[in-house]
C-alpha positions as CSV (number, residue, x, y, z in Angstrom):
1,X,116.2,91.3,140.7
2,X,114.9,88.7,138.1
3,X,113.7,89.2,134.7
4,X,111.5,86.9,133.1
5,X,109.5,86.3,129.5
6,X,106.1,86.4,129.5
7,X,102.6,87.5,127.6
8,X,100.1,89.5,128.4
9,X,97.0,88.3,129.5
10,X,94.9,91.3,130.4
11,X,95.5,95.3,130.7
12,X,93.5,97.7,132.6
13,X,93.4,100.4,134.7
14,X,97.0,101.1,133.5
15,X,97.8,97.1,135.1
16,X,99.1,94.8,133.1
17,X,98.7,91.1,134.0
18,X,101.6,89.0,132.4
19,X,101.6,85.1,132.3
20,X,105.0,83.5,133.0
21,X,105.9,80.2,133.7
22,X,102.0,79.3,134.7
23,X,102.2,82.4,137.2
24,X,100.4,85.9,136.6
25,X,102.5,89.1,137.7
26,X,100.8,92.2,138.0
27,X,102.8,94.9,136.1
28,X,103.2,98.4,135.2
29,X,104.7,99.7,131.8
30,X,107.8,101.9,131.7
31,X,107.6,105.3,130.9
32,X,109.0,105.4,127.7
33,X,106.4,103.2,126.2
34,X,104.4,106.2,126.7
35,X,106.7,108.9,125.0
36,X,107.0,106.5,122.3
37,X,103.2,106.2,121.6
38,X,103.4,102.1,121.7
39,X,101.0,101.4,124.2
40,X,101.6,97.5,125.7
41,X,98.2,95.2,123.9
42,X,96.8,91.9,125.3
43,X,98.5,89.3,123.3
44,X,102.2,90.9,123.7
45,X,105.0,88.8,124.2
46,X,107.1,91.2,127.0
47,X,110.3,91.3,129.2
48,X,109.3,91.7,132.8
49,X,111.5,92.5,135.8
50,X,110.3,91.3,139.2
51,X,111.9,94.0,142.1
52,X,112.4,93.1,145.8
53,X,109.4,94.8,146.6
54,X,107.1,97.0,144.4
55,X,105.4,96.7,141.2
56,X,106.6,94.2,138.4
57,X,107.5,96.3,135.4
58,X,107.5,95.9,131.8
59,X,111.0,96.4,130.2
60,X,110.7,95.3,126.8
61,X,107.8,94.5,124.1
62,X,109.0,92.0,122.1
63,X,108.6,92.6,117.9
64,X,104.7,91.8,116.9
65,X,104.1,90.0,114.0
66,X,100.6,91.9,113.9
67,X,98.4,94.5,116.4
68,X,94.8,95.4,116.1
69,X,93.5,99.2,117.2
70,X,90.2,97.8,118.2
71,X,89.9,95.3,119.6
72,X,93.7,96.3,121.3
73,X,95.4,92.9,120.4
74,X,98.2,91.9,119.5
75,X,100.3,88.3,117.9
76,X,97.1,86.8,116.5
77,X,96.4,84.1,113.9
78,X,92.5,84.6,114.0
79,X,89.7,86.6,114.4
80,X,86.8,85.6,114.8
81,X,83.6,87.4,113.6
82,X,80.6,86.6,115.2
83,X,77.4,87.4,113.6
84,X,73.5,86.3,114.8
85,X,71.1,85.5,112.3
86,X,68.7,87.1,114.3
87,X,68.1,89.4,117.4
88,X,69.8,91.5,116.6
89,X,69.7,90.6,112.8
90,X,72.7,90.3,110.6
91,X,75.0,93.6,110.2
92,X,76.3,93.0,106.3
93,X,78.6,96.1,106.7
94,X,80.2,95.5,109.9
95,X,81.2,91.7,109.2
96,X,83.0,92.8,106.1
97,X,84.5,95.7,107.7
98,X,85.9,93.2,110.1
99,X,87.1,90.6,108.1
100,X,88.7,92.9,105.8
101,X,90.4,94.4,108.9
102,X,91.3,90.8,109.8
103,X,93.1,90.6,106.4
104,X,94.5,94.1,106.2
105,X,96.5,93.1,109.3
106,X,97.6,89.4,107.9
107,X,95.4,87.8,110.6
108,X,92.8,85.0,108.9
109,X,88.9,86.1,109.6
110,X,86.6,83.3,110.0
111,X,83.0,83.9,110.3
112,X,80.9,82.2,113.4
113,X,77.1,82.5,112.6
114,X,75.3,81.9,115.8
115,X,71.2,82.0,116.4
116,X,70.4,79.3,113.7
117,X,68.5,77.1,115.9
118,X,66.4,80.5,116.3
119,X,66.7,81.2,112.1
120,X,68.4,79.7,109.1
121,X,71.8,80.7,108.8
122,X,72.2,79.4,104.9
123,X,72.2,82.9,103.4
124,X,75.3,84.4,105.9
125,X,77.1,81.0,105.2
126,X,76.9,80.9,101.5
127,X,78.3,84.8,101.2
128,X,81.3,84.2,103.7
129,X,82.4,80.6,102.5
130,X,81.9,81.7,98.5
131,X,83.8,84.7,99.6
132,X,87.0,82.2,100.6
133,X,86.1,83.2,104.5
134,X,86.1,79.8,106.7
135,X,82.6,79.7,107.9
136,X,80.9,78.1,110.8
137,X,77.3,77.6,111.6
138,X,76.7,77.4,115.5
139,X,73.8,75.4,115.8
140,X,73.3,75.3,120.0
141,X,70.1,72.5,119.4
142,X,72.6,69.6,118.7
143,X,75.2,68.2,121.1
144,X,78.3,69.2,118.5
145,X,77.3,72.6,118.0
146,X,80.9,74.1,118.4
147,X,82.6,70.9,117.6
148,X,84.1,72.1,114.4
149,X,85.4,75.8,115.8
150,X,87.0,74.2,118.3
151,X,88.8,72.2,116.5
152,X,90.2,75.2,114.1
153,X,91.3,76.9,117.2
154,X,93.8,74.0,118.3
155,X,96.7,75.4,119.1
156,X,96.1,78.7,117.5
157,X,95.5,82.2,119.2
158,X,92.2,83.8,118.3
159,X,90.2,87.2,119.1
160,X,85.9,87.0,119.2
161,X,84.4,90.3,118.0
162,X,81.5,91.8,116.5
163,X,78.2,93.5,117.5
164,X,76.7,93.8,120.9
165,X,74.2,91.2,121.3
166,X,75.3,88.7,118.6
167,X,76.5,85.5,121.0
168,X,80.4,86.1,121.7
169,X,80.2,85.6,125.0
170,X,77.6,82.7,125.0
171,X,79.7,81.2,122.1
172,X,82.7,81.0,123.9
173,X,80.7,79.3,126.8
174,X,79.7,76.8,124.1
175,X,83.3,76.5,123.1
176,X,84.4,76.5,126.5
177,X,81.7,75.5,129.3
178,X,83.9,76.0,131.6
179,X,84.6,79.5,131.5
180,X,81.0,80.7,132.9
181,X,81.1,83.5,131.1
182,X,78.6,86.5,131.7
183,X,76.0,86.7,128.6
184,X,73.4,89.7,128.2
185,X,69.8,90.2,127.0
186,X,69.1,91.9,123.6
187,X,67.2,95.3,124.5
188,X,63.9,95.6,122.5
189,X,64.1,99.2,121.8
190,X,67.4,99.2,121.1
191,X,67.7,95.8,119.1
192,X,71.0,95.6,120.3
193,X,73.0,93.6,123.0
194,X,74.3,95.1,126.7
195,X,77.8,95.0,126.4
196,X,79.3,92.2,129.3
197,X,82.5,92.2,128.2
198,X,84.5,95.3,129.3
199,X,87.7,94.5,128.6
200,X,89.9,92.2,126.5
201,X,91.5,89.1,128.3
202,X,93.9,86.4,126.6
203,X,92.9,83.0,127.7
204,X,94.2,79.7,127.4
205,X,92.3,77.2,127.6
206,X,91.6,73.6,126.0
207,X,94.4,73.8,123.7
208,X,93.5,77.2,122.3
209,X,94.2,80.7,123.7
210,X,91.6,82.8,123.1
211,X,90.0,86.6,123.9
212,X,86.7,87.7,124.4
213,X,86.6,91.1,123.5
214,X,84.0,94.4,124.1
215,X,80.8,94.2,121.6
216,X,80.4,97.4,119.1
217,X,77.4,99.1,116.6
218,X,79.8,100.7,114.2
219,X,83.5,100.6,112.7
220,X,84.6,103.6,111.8
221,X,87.0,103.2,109.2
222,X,90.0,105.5,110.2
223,X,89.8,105.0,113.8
224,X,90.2,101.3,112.5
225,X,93.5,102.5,110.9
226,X,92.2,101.7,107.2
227,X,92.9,104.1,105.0
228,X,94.9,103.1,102.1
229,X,92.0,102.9,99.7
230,X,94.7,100.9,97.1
231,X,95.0,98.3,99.2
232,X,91.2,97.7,100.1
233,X,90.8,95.6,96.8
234,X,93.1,92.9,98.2
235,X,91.0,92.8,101.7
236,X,88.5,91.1,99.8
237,X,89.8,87.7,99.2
238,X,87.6,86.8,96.1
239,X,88.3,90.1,94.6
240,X,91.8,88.9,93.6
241,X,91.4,86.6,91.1
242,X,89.2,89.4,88.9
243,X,91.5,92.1,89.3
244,X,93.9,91.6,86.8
245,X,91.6,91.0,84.6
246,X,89.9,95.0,84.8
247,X,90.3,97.3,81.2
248,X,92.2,100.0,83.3
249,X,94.8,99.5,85.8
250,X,93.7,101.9,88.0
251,X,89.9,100.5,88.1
252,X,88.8,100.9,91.5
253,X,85.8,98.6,91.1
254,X,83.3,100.3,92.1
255,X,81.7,102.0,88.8
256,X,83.9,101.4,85.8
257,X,83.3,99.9,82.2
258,X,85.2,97.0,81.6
259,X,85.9,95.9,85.3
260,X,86.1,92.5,85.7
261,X,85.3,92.5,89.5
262,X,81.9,94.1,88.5
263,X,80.8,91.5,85.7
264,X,82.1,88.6,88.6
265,X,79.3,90.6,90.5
266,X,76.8,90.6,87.9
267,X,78.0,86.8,86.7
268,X,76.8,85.5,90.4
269,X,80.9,84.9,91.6
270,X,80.8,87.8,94.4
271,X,78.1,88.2,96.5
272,X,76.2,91.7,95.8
273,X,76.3,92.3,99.9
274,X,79.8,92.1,99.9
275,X,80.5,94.2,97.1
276,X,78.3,96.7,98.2
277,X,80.1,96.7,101.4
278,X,83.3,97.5,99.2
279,X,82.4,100.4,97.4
280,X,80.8,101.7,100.9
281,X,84.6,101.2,102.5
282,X,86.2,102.5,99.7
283,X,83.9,106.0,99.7
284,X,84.5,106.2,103.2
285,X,88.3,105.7,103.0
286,X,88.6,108.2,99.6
287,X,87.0,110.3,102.1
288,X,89.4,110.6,104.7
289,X,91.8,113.7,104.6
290,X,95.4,114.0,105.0
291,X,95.3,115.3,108.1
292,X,92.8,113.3,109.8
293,X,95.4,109.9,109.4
294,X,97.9,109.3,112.5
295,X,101.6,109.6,111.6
């Protein structure tokens, strides 16, 4: 009975597919994985052992250097937030919820803006870069259009999220023709995307290993596992170099005299969307009870 290293590539249907040694076992998880609420993620680095006959099972998870709840990842350096400039138009609230997210869990967000051959993407690009966020415009007109992504995912692994219907699937075509991804219609009623991805897969491809993940409408804050309103200020990368500067040391920034992170506001240094999208988190996280947050 052998035992091999591996990662996981995909999970579903309580199957786990495991890459080792440029060959995919499928795999079941132990029991005790179970009982010890640590459910195996996409992205996990495991210890597989490979029986005479039966299932492949995982015996160990390796220790994560970081693990998202939504999308389930885990032992990422990027994720990518991919927002449309149009159809459907640009959600302020749920780009910031991600890239906070992103941060919260010591992963880097970087903002993709697809649609702008459709409509100018200056506005969404001017917010995330002067917010410290690496930004990308996806312009699918010119020949380069992904050129510069690309190149920032060298070597690096990477998640794609954000709303139904904003690109992630035809971006990662861009990136990576030859993935022939499926891509879905934006529905006119709902001015939202079909969802085409329905689960989250780790590929490598290119130099990069990457994972499309399912499209969303909202991010609900402690299903997100965010809800240490304290530590919301530093999710916001241009916050940091205001808030020392506050009149009280427990300023929350959201309505007090004297708060430095406000007057960078007013002064033009943080963009107004992105502070709104703050004080909106923060509310929302103040909000949470005791007993609503998972032990």
């Amino acid at each position: 009975m052998d035992i091999l290293q591996g990662r996981i590539i995909k999970g579903i249907g309580g199957f786990y597919y495991v890459e080792s040694a440029d060959k995919v076992y499928e795999c079941k998880a132990r029991g005790v994985f179970r009982s010890k609420s640590s459910t195996p993620l996409v992205g996990d680095f495991v210890k597989i052992k490979i029986p005479s006959e039966g299932y492949c099972v995982i015996e160990e998870i390796s220790e994560r250097k970081n693990h998202l709840i939504r999308p389930p990842v885990a032992n990422i350096d990027i994720l990518v937030v991919v927002s449309s400039t149009t159809a459907p138009q640009p959600n302020y609230s749920v780009i910031d919820k991600m890239t906070a997210y992103a941060v919260c869990n010591n992963i880097e967000p970087v903002v993709a803006v697809t649609k702008t051959d459709l409509k100018q993407g200056k506005e969404l690009f001017d917010i995330y870069s002067g917010s410290g966020i690496k930004t990308f415009l996806i312009d699918y007109s010119t020949d380069k259009a992904c050129t510069g992504l690309k190149d920032y995912l060298k070597g690096k692994t990477s998640a794609f999220t954000g709303n139904s219907g904003v690109g992630k699937s035809t971006l990662l075509n861009g990136l990576f023709p030859q993935l022939n991804l499926a891509t879905g219609e934006i529905s006119d009623k709902l001015g939202r995307g079909r969802h085409t991805t329905r689960a989250v897969e780790l590929i490598s491809i290119d130099g990069c290993c990457v994972a499309d993940t399912p499209g969303f409408s909202t991010v609900n804050m402690e299903k997100f596992g965010m809800t240490d309103k304290n530590r919301l200020q530093y999710c916001f990368p241009e916050f940091e170099e205001h808030i020392n500067f506050c009149r009280f040391s427990t300023c929350t920034h959201t309505c007090e005299k004297g708060c430095a992170v406000l007057q960078a506001v007013k002064d033009s240094k943080i963009a107004p969307t992105r502070h709104k999208s703050y004080t909106e988190m923060y509310s929302e996280i103040k909000n949470i009870k005791e007993w609503q947050i998972k032990k």
